[in-house]
Structures are given as C-alpha cells and as structure tokens.
VMD Tcl script that draws the C-alpha trace (Angstrom):
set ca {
  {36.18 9.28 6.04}
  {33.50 8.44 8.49}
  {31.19 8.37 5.53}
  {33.16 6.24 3.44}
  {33.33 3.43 6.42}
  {29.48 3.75 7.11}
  {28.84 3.35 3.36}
  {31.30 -0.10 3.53}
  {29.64 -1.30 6.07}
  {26.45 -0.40 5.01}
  {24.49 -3.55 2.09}
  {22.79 -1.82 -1.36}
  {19.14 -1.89 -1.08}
  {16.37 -1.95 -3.66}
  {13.23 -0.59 -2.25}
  {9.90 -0.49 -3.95}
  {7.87 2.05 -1.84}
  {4.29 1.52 -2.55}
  {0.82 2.59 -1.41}
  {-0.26 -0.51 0.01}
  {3.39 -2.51 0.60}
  {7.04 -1.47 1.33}
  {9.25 -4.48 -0.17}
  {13.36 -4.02 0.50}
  {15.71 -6.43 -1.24}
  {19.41 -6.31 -0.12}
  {22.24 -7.58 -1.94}
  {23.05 -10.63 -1.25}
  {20.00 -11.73 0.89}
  {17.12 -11.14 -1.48}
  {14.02 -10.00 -0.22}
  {14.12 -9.17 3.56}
  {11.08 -6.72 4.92}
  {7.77 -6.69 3.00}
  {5.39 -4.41 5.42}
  {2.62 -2.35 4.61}
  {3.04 1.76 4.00}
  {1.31 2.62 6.85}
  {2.37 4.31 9.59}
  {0.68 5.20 13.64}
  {1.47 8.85 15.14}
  {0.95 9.37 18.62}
  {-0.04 13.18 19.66}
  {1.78 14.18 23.03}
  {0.64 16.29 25.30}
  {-2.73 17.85 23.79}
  {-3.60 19.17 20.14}
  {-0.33 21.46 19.98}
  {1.94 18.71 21.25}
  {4.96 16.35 20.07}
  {4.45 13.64 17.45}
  {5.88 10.41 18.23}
  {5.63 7.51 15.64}
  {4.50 4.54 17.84}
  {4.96 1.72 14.80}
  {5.49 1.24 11.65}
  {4.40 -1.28 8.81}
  {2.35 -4.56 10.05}
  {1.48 -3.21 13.56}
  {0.86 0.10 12.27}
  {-1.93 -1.29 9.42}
  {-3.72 -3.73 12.43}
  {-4.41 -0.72 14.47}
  {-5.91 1.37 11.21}
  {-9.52 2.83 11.83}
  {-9.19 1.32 15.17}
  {-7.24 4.03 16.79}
  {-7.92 6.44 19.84}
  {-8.48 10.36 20.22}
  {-4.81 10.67 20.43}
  {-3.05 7.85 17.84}
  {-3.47 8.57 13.65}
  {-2.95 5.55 11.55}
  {-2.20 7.01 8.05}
  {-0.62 5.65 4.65}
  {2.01 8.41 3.61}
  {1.88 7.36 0.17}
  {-1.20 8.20 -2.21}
  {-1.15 6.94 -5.76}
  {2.35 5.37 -5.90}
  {4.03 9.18 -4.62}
  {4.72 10.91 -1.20}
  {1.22 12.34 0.11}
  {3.39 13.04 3.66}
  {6.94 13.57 3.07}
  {8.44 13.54 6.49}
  {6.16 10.91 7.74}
  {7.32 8.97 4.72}
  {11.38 9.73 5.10}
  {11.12 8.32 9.10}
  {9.33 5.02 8.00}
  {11.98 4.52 5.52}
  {14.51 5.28 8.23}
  {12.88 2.61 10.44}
  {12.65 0.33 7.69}
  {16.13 0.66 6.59}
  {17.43 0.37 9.99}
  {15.00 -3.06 10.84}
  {17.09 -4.25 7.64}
  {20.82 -3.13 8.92}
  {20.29 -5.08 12.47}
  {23.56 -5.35 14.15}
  {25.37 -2.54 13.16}
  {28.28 -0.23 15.25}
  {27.63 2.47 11.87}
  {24.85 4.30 10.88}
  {23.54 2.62 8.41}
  {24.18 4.42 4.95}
  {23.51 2.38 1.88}
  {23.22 2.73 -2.55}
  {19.51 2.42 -2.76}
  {17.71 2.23 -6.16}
  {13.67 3.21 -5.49}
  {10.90 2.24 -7.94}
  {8.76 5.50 -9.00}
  {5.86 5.37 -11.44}
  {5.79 6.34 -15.08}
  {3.21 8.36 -14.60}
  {4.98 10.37 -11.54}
  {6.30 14.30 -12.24}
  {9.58 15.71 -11.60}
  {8.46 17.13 -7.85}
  {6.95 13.68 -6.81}
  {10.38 11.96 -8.06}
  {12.60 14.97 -6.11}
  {10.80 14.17 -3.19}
  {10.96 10.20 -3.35}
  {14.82 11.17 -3.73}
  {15.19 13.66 -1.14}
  {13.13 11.07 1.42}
  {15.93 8.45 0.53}
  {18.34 11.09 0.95}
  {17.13 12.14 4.48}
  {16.87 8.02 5.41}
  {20.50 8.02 5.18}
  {21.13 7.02 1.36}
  {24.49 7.87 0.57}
  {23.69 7.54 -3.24}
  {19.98 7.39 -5.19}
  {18.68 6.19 -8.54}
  {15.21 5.54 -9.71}
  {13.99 3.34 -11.73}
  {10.28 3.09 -13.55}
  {8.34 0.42 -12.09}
  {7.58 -1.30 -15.80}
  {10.98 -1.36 -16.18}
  {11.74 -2.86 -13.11}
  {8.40 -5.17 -13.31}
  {9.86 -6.27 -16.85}
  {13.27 -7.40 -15.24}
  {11.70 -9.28 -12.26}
  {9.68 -11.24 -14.88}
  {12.75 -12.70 -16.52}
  {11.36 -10.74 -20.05}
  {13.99 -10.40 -22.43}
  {13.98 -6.59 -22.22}
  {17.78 -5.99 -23.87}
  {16.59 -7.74 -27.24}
  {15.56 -6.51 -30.33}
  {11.89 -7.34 -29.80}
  {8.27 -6.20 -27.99}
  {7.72 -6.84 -24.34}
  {4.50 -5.67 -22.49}
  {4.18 -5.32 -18.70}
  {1.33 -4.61 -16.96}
  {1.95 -3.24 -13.32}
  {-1.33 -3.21 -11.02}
  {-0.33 -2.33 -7.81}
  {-2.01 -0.18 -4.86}
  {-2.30 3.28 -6.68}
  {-1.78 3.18 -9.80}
  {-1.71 0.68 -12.65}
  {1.63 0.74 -15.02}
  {2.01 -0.12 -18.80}
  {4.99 -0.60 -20.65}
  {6.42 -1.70 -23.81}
  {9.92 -2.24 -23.90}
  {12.67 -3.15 -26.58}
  {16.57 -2.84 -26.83}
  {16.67 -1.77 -23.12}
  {14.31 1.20 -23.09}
  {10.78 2.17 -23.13}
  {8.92 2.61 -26.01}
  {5.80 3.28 -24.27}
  {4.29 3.93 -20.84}
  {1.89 4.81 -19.63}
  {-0.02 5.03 -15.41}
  {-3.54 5.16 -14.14}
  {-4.09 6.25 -10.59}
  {-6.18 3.09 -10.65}
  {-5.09 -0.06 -8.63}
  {-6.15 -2.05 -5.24}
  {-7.07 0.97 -3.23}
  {-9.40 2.04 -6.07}
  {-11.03 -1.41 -5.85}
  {-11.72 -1.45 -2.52}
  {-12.91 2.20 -2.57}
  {-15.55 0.96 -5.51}
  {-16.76 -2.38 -3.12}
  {-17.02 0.58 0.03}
  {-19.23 2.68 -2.15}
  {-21.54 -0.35 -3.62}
  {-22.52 -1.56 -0.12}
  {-23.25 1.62 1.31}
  {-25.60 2.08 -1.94}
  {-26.88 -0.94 -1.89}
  {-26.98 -2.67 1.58}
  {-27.14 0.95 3.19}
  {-24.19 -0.21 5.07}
  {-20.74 0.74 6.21}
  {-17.37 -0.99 5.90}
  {-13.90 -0.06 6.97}
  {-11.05 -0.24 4.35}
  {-9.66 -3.51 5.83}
  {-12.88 -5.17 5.35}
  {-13.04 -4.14 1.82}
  {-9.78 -5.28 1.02}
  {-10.39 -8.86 2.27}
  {-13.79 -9.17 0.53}
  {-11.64 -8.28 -2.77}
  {-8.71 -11.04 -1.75}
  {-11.94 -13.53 -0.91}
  {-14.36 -13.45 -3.19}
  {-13.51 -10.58 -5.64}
  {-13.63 -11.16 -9.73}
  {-12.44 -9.67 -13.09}
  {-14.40 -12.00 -15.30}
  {-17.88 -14.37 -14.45}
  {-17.35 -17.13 -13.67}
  {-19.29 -20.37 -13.43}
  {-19.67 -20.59 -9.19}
  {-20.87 -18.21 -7.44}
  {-19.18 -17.60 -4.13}
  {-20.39 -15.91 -0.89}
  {-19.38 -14.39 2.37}
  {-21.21 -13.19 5.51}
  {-19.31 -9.35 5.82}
  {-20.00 -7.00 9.50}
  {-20.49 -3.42 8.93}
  {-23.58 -0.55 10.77}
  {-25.98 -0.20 9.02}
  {-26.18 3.65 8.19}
  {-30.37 3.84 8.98}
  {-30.06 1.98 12.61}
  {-26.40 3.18 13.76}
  {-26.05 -0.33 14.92}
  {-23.11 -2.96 13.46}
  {-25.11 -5.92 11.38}
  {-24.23 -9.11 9.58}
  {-24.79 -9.47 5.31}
  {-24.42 -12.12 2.62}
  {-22.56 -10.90 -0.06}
  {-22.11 -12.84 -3.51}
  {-18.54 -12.61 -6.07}
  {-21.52 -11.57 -8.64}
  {-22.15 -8.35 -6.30}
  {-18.44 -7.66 -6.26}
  {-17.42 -7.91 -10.21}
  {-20.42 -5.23 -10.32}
  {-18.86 -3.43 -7.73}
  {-15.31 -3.50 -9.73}
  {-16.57 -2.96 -13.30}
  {-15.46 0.43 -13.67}
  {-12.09 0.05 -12.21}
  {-11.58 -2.90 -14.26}
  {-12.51 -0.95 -17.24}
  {-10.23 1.79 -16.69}
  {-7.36 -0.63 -16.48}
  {-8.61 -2.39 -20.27}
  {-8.63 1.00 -21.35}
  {-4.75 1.63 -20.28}
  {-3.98 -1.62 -21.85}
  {-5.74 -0.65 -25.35}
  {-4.07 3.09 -25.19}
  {-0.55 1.33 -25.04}
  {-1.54 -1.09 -27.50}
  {-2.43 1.34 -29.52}
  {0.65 3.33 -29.18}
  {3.00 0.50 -29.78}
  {5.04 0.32 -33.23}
  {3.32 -2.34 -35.59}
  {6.47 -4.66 -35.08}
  {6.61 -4.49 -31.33}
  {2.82 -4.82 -31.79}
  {3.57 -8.34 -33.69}
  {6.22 -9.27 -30.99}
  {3.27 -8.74 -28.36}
  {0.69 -10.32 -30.32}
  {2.98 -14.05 -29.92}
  {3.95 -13.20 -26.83}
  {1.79 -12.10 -25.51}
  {1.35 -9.17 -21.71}
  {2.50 -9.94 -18.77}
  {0.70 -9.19 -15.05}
  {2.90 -8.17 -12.16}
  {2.01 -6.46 -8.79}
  {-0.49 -7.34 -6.28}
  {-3.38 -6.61 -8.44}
  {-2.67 -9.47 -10.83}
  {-4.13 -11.84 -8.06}
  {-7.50 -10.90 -8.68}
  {-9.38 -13.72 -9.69}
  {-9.78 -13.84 -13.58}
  {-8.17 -10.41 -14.37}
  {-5.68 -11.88 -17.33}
  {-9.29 -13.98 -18.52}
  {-10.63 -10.17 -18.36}
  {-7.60 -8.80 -20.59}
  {-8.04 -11.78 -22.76}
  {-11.18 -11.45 -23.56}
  {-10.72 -7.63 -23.97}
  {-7.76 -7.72 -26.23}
  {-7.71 -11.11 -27.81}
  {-4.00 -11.23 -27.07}
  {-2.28 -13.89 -24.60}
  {-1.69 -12.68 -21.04}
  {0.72 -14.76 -18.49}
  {0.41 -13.80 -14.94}
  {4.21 -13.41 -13.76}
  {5.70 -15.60 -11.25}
  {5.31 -14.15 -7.30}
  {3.68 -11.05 -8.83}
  {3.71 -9.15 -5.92}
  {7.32 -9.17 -5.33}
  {8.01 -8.66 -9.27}
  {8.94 -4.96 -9.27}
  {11.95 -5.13 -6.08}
  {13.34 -8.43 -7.61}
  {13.76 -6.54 -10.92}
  {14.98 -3.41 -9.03}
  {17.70 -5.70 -7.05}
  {18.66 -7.25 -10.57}
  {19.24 -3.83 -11.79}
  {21.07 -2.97 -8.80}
  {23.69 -5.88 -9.37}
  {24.48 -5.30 -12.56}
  {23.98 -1.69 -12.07}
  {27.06 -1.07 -14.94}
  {25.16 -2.86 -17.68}
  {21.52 -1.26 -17.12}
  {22.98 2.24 -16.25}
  {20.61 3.57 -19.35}
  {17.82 2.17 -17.26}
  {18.03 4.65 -14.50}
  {15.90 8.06 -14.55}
  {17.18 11.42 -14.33}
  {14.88 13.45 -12.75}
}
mol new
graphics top color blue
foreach p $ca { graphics top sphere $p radius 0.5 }
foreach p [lrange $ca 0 end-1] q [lrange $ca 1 end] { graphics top cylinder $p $q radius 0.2 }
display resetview
C-alpha cells in the first residue's frame, strides 16, 4: 500500500547515465539535472575506515585530480556501463532525490535508462539492478540510437532508412532504423574520453609535458578539429614538464590537435562505413537522400559532420541540442510508453 502511494507521488523519469554527463528528464518538466558522472569519496578514519560520499556531479568533477590523501574523485561509469556499481546506484539515489525536492515519500518512480548497443546482458542487469536499488519501482531500457533517433524528431515508425550517429563520452553508437526497430547497430568504445586521452598522450610525446584530464577536455571544446580548416587557432595550455618536474606554459595550435585526434576520428568513419555497409540497399537509398544524423556531445567537435562528409559522400545534419538528444528521446518514449512498447529491451 505504502508502495503504491510512494509510486503516486513519485514523477516518471528518463535518465541517460553516461560517462561524462548524467541528464534526468521528468514528466512533465522536461529536462531538470544535467551533472557530470563523477562522484568524491571521503575515507574515514584511516585506510580500513568508512566511505562517505562528500558530493556528487558538478562539485564532485571541480575537485577531480585535485583531491587530498583522504578524498577519491572517480567516474563510476567506463565506456557507457557501470565500472563501480554501488558507487554508481548512490549517485543515482542522490540524483533522483535532488529531482523529487519536497517530498513527505520516498521517492519511487517508472524510470526508462539509456544503455548502449554495444552493452552485454551483465552490464544491462547491473544498469537495472542500480535503478532498482535507487528506488525504481519499475525499469526499462532503451538503446541509445533508438532513443537518439526519437530526440531528433526522425521519422523512425515509417517505412523508410534513418541513420543516427551517437558520439558520446565512451562509446560512439550507430543505428539504422525503419518501421520502429533496428536494423542495424552497432558501438565503439570510442567517444570524448578517448579524445582527450589521444591530446594527453600527444603532448607528453611531443612537448614532454603533462596535462590533467580537465585540461584536455577544454583544449578539445577550444580549439579541437575533425577536418582542416582554413585558420589556424591557438592556445597557451599549463602542464610540468616531465624533464624539469616544474609546471610550464605552451602554445598549442588546432593543427596539433586534429593530429592528435586522427585515430579516434578514424575509428568513428570506420563505424559509420561498417553500418553503411550493413544496411539493406533500400534503407541504404533512404540514407543516401537523407542523409546521418549527429547526436551526443561529440557532435560539437568542430567539423566532425565536414569529416563524415568527406568520408562517406553522404549528407550529415548535426541534430538540434545534440547533447541532450538521447534523454529527450528517452522522455518521448516514456510518454507514449504504450505505442513504443516494442522499443524497450529485454535483457
């Protein structure tokens, strides 16, 4: 009984639980928390101690590779699945409950959680069981192309081709989709961590210097590229430099960086050929007028649909708010939850 009143009380979510960002729509209100996965553990009382979370989300990312002896920033999710599973279920319960203000119940609410293509039947238990143990009373899950292809506004219940293509943090979705289902798809574990992991590497071997993952990741949202382009555009980066053990100051150039991405990049062309490949000869048609369409946070790399262009000779359209693509499409399908049942994975 007690259940059933929490549960009334209690709005539908639509979470898409990334690597880099935790997005939560909620019926009726849209998009309400979009925080980074990242979460700060404080030790207690020596080595063998209690572990406290201290934050969650925003605060938690400022304070990563800035943290003392006895605080651990770490990002619970690796390649769009749990790394950390009850580290993962208590920033879901904190997120959930940051959602559900003002409420007498428990919070207890239908959530629908985006998992990727790619993921196996353990990673997808334990996505569930997470929600479960954040106080879900009931959990579906839906592949992020799917959801990706809803957000856009693409015509997925028709009788013809539509191609998604999914960059986010860990891994990089593709997916073809007619009459409501999937005819292909297909996941790299390549996305925005694997960029900034490639920039990390090229100025250590080049500038014999060090950079922390933050720094990385605003070199790539500054001056990163898919595709050269005619300016060349610089930026004065800190980091020690390995042979002194002292911090320094460089010049970087966007040049140095499209170097630095290449073989990312090229891993994601190569996804986007397999499918392509893969795809009927009449959904292959549909595609080849309609062209692909770029959601997640990796779409906002300069010049990456000018990359796939090039690459496949096909259109590409860069969807509208990319980053928040995959929850919209998740809350869609969590409205008219009767009408895309078939959408929803099993296990």
């Amino acid at each position: 009984m007690l259940s059933y009143f929490n549960g009334y009380f209690s709005n539908d979510l639509a979470i898409d639980l990334g690597t880099a960002n935790t997005l939560i729509w909620l019926r009726g209100q849209g998009i309400v928390l979009n925080e980074p996965s990242v979460v700060a553990i404080r030790q207690e009382g020596g080595p063998n101690g209690k572990k406290v979370i201290q934050q969650v989300g925003l605060a938690a990312k400022q304070m990563l590779g800035r943290t003392p002896g006895n605080i651990t920033a770490i990002r619970p999710m690796k390649d769009g699945v749990i790394a950390d599973f009850t580290v993962t279920e208590q920033m879901l319960k904190q997120f959930i409950r940051r959602v559900h203000k003002s409420s007498i119940f428990t919070p207890s609410p239908r959530i629908v959680i985006c998992v990727p293509c790619g993921s196996t039947q353990v990673e997808r238990r334990a996505i569930r069981e997470s929600a479960y143990g954040a106080g879900a009373r009931r959990v579906e899950l839906i592949e992020e192309p799917m959801a990706a292809a809803i957000g856009a506004d693409l015509p997925i219940e028709d009788a013809t081709g539509s191609m998604v293509v999914d960059i986010g943090g860990g891994t990089t979705e593709v997916g073809v989709i007619s009459l409501g289902g999937a005819v292909y798809s297909g996941s790299v574990r390549v996305g925005g961590d694997k960029f900034d992991e490639a920039i990390i590497n090229y100025i250590r071997r080049n500038y014999g210097m060090l950079i922390g993952e933050s720094t990385a990741e605003m070199i790539k949202k500054e001056i990163g590229s898919a595709f050269p382009g005619s300016e060349v555009r610089e930026m004065e980066v800190n980091g020690r430099n390995l042979a002194e053990g002292v911090p320094r100051s460089f010049t970087i150039s966007s040049n140095e960086i499209l170097e630095a991405l290449t073989d990312p990049l090229n891993n994601i062309v190569s996804a986007v050929k397999t499918a392509l490949e893969q795809t009927p000869p009449e959904l292959g048609a549909d595609i080849a007028s309609k062209g692909m369409v770029l959601t997640g946070g990796g779409a906002l790399l300069r010049d990456l649909d000018r990359l796939l262009m090039e690459e496949t000779g096909l259109p590409v359209v860069i969807a509208d708010d990319p980053l928040t693509c995959v929850v919209r499409g998740s809350g869609k399908a969590l409205e008219r939850m009767d009408k895309f049942n078939n959408i929803f994975t099993s296990d």
